[in-house]
N, CA, C and O atoms as a Tinker XYZ file with bonds, in Angstrom:
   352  protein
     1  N     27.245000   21.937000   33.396000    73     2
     2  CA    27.425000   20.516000   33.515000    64     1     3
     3  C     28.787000   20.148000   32.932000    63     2     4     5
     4  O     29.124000   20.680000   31.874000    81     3
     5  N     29.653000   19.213000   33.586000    73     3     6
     6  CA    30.692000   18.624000   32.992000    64     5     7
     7  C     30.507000   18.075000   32.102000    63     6     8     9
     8  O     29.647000   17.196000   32.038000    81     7
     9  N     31.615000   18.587000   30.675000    73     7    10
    10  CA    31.433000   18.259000   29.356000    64     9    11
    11  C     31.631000   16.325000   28.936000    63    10    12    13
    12  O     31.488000   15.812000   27.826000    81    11
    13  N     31.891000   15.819000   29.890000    73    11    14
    14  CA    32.423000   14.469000   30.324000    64    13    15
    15  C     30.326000   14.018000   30.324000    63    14    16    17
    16  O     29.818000   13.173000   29.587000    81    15
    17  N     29.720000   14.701000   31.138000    73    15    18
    18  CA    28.379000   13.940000   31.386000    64    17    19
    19  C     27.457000   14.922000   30.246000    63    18    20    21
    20  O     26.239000   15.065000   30.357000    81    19
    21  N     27.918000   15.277000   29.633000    73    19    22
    22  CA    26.837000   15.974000   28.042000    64    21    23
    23  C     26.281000   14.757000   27.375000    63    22    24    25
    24  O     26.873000   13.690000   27.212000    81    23
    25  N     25.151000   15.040000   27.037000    73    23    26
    26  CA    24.602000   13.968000   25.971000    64    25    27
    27  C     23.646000   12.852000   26.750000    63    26    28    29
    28  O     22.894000   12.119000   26.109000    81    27
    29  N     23.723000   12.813000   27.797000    73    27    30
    30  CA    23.387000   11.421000   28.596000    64    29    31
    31  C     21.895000   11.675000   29.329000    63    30    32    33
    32  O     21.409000   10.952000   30.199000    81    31
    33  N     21.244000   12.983000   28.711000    73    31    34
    34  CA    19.757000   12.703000   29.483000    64    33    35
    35  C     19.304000   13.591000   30.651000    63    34    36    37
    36  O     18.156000   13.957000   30.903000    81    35
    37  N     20.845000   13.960000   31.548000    73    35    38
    38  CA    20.374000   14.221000   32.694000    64    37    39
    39  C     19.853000   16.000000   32.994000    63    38    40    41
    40  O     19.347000   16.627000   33.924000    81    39
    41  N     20.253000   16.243000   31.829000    73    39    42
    42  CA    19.627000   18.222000   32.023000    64    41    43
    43  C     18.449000   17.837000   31.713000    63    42    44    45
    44  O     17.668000   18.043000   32.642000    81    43
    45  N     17.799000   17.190000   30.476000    73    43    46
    46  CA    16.825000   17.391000   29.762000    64    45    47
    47  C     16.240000   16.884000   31.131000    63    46    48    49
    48  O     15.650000   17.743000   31.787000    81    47
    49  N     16.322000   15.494000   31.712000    73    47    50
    50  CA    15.138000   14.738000   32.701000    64    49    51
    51  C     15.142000   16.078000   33.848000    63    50    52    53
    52  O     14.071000   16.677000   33.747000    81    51
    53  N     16.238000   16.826000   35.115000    73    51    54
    54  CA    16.195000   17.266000   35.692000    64    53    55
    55  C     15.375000   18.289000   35.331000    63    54    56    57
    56  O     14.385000   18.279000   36.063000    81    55
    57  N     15.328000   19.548000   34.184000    73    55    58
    58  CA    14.127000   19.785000   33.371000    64    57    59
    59  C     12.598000   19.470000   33.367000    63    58    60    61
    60  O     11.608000   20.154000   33.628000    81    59
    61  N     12.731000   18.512000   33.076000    73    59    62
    62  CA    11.624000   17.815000   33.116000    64    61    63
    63  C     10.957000   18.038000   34.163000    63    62    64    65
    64  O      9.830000   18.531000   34.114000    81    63
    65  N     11.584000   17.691000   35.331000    73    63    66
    66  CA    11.043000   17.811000   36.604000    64    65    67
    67  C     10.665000   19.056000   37.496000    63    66    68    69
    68  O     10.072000   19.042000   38.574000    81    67
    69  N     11.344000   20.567000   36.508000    73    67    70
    70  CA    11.142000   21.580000   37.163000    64    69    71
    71  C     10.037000   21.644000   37.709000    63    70    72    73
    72  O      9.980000   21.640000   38.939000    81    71
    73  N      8.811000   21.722000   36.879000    73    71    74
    74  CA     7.565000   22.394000   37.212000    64    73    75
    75  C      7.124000   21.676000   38.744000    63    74    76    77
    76  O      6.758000   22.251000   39.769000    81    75
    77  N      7.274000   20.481000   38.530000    73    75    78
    78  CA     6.690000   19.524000   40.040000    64    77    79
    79  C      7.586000   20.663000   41.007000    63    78    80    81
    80  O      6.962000   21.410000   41.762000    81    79
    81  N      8.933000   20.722000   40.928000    73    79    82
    82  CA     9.806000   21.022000   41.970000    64    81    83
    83  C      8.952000   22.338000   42.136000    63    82    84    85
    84  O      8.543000   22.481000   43.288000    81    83
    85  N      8.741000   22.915000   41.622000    73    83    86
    86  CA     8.306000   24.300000   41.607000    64    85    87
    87  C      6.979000   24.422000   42.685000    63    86    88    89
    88  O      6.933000   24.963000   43.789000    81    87
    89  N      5.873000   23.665000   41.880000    73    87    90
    90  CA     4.701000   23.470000   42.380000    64    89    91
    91  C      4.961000   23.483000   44.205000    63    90    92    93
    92  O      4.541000   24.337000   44.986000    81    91
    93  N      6.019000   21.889000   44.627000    73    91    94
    94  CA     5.864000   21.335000   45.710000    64    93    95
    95  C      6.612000   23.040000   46.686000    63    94    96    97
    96  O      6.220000   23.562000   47.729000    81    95
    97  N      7.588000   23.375000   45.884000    73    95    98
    98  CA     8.449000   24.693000   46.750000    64    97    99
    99  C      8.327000   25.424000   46.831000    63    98   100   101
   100  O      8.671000   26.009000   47.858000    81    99
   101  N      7.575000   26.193000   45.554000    73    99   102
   102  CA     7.308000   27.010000   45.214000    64   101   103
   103  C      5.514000   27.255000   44.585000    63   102   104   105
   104  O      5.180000   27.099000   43.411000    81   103
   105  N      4.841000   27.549000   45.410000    73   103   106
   106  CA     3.269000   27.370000   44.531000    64   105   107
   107  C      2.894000   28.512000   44.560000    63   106   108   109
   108  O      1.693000   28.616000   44.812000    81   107
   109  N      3.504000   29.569000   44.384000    73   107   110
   110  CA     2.729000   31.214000   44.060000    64   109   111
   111  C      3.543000   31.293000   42.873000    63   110   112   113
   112  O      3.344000   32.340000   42.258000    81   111
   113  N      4.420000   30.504000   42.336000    73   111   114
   114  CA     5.353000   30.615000   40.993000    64   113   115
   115  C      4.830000   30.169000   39.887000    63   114   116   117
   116  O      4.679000   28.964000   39.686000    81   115
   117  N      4.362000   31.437000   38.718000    73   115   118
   118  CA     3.468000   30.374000   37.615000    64   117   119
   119  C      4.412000   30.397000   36.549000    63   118   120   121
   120  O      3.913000   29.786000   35.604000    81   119
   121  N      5.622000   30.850000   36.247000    73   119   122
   122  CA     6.287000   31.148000   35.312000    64   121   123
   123  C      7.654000   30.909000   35.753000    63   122   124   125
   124  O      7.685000   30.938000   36.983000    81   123
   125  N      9.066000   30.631000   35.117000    73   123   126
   126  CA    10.246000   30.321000   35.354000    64   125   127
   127  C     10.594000   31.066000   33.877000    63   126   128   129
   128  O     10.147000   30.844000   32.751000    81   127
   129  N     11.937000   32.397000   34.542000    73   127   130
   130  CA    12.167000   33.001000   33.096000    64   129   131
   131  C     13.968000   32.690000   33.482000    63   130   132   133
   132  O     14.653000   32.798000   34.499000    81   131
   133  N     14.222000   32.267000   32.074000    73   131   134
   134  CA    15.684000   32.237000   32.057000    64   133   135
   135  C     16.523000   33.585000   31.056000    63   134   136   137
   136  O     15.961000   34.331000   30.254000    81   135
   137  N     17.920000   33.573000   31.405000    73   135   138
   138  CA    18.755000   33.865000   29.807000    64   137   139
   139  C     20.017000   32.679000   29.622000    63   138   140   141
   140  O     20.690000   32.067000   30.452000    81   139
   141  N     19.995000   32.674000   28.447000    73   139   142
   142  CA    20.810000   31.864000   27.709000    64   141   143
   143  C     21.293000   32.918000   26.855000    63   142   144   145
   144  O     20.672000   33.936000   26.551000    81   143
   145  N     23.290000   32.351000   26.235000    73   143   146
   146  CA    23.384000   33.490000   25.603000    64   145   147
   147  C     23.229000   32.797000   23.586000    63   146   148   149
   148  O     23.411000   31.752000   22.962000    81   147
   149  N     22.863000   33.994000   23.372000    73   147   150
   150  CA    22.437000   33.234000   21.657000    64   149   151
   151  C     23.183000   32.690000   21.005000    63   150   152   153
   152  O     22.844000   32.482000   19.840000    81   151
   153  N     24.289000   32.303000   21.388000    73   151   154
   154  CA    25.645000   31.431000   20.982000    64   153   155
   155  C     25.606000   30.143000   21.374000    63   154   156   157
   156  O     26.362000   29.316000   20.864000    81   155
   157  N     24.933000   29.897000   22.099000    73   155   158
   158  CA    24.393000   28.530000   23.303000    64   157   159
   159  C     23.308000   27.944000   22.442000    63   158   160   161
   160  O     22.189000   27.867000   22.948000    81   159
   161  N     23.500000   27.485000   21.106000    73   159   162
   162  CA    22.594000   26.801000   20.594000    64   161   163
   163  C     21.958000   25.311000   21.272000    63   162   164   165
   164  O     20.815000   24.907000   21.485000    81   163
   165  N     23.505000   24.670000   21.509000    73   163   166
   166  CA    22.802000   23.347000   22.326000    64   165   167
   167  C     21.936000   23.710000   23.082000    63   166   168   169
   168  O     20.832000   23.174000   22.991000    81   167
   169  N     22.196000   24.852000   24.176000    73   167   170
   170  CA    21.264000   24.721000   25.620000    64   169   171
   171  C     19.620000   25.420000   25.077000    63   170   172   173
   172  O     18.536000   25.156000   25.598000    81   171
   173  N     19.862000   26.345000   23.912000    73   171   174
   174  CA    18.558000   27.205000   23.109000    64   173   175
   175  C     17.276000   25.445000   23.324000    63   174   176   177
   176  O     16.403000   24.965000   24.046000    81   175
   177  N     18.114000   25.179000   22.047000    73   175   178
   178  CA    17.243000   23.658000   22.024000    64   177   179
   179  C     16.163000   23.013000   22.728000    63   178   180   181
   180  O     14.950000   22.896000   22.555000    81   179
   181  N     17.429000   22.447000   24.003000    73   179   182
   182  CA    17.523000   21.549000   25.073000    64   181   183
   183  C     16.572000   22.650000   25.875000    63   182   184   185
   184  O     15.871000   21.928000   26.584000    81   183
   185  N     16.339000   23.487000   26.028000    73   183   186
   186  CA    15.005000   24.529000   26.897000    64   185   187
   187  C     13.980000   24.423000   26.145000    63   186   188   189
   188  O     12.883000   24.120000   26.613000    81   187
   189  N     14.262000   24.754000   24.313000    73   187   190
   190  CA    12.607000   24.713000   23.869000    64   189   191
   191  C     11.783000   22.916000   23.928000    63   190   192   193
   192  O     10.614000   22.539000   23.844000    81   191
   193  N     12.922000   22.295000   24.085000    73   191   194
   194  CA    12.615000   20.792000   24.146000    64   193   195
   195  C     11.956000   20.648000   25.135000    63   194   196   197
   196  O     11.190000   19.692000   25.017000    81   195
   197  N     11.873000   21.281000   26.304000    73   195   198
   198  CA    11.440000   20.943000   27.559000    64   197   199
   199  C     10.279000   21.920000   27.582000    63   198   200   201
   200  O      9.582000   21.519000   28.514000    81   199
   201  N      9.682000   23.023000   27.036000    73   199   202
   202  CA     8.638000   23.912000   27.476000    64   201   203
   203  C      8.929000   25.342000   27.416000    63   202   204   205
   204  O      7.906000   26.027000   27.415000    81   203
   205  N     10.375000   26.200000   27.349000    73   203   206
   206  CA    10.485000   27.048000   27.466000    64   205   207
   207  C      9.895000   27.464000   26.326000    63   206   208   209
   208  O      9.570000   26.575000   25.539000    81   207
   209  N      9.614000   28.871000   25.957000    73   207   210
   210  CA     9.334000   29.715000   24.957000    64   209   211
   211  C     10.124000   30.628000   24.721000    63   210   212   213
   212  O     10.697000   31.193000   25.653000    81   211
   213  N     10.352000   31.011000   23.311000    73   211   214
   214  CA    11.360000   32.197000   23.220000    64   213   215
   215  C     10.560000   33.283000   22.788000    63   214   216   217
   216  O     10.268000   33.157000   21.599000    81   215
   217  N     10.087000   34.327000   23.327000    73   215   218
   218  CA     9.025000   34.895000   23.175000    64   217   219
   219  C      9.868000   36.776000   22.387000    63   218   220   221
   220  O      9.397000   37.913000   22.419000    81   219
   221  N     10.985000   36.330000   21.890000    73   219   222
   222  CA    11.421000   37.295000   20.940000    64   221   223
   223  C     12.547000   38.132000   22.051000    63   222   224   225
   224  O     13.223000   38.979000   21.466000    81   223
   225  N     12.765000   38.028000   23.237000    73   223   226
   226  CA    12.936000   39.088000   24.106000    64   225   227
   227  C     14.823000   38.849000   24.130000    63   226   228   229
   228  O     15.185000   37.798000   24.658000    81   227
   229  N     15.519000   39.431000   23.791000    73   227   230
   230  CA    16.986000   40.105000   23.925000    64   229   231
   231  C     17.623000   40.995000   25.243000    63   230   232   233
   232  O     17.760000   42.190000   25.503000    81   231
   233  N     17.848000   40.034000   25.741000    73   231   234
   234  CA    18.460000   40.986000   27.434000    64   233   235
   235  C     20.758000   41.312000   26.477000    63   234   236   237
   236  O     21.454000   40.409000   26.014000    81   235
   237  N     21.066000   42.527000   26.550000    73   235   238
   238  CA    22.186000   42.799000   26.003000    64   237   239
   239  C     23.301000   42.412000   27.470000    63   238   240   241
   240  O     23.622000   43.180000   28.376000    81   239
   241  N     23.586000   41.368000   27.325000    73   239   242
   242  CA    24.734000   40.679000   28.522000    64   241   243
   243  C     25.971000   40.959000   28.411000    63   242   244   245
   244  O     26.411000   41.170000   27.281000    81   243
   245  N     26.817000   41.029000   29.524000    73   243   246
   246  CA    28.040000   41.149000   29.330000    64   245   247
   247  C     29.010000   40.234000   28.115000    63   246   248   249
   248  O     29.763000   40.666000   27.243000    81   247
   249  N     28.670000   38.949000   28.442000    73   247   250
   250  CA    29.671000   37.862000   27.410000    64   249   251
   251  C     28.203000   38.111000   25.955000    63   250   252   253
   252  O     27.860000   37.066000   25.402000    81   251
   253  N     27.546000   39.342000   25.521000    73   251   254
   254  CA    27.235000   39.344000   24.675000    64   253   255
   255  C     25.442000   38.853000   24.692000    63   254   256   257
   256  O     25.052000   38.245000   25.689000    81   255
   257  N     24.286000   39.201000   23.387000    73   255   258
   258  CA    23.242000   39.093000   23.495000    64   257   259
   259  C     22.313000   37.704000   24.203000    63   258   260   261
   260  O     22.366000   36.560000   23.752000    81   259
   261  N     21.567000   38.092000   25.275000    73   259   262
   262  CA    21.368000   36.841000   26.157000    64   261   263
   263  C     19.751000   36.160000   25.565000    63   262   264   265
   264  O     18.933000   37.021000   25.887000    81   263
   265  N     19.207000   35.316000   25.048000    73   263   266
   266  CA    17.977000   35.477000   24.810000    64   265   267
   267  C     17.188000   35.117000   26.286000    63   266   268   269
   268  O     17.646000   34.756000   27.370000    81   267
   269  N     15.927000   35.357000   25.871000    73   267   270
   270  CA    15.333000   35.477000   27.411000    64   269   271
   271  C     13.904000   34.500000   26.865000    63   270   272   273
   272  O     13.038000   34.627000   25.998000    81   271
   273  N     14.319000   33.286000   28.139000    73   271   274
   274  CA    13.125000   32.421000   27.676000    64   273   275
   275  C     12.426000   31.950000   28.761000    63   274   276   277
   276  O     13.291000   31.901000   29.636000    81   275
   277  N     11.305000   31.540000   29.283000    73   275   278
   278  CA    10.528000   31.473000   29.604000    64   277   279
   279  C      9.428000   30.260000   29.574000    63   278   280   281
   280  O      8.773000   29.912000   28.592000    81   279
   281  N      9.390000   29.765000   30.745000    73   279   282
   282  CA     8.447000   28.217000   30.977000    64   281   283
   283  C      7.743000   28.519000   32.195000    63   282   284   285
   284  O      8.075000   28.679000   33.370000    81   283
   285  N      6.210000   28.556000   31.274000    73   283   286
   286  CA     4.780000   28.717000   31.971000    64   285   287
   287  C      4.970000   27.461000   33.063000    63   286   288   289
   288  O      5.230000   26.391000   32.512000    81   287
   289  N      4.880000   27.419000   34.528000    73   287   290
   290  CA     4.301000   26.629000   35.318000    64   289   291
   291  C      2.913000   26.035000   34.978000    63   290   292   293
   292  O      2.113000   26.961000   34.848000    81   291
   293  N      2.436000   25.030000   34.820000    73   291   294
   294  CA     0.662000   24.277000   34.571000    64   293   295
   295  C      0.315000   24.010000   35.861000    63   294   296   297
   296  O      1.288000   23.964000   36.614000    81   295
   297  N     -0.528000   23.858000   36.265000    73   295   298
   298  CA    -1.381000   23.467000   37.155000    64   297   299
   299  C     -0.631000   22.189000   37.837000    63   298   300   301
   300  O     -0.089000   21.418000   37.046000    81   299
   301  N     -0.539000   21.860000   39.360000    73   299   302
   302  CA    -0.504000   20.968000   39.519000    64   301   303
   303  C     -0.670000   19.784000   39.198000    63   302   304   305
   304  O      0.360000   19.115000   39.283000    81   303
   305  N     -1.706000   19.166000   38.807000    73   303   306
   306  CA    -2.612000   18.173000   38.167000    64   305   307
   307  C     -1.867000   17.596000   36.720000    63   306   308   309
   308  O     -1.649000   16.441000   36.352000    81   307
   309  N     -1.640000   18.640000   36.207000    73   307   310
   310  CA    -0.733000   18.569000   34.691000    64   309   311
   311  C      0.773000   18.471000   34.854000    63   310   312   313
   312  O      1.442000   18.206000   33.855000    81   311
   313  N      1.334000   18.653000   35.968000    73   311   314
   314  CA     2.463000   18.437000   36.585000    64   313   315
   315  C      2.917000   16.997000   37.185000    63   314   316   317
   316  O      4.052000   16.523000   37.239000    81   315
   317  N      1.693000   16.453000   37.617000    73   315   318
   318  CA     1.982000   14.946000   38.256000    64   317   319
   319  C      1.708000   14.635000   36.818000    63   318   320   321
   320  O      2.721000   14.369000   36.171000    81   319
   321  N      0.547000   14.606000   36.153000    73   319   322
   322  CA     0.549000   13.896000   34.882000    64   321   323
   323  C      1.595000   13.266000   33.955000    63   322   324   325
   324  O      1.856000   12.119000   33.594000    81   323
   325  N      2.081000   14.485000   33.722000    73   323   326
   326  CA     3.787000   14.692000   32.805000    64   325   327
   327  C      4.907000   13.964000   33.262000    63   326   328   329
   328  O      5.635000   13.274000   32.548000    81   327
   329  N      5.073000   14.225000   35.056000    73   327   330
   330  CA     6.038000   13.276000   35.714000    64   329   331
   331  C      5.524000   11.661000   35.404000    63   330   332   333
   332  O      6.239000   10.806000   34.883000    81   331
   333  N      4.319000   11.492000   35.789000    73   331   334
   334  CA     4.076000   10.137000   35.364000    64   333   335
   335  C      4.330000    9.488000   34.294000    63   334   336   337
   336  O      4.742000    8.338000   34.149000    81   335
   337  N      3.979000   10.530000   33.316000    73   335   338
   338  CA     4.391000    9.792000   31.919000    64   337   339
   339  C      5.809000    9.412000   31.570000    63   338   340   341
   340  O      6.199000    8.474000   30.874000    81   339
   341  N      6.703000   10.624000   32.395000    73   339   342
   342  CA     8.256000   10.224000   32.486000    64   341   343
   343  C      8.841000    9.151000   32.888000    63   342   344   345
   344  O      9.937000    8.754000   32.492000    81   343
   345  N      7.980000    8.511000   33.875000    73   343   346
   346  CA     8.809000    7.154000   35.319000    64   345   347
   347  C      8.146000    6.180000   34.403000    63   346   348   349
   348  O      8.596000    5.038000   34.490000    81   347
   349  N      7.395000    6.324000   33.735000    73   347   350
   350  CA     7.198000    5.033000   32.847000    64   349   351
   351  C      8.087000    4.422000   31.783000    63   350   352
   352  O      7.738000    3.394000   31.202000    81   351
């Protein structure tokens, strides 16, 4: 993201919205695994803020140690829920 639009909401909300996106595009997908590299404290955060888990796991990356995190897909049902609570 351009360092100009940091701070303003829009990773965390787009985030937010993975799991629906997932569900509607993707519905054999129960899990979304990322890496981030462990120097990336803002973005560490800004993932556990939203659902990811850091479940201990170290992928060794080129620009250096990547952590490897991970956000369980929920059930549909718990997916509209969550969005709802957001548009309010």
């Amino acid at each position: 993201m351009d360092r100009n639009s940091q701070g303003n909401g829009f990773a965390t909300k787009g985030l937010q919205l993975l799991p629906g996106f997932m569900h509607t595009h993707f519905p054999e997908v129960n899990e979304v695994v990322l890496g981030v590299n462990q120097k990336n404290h803002p973005a560490i955060q800004l993932y556990r803020k939203v659902g990811f888990i850091d479940r201990g796991e170290v992928f060794a990356g080129p620009k250096g140690p990547q952590h490897i995190l991970h956000l369980p897909i929920q059930s549909p049902s718990k997916c509209l829920q969550k969005q709802k609570k957001l548009s309010n």
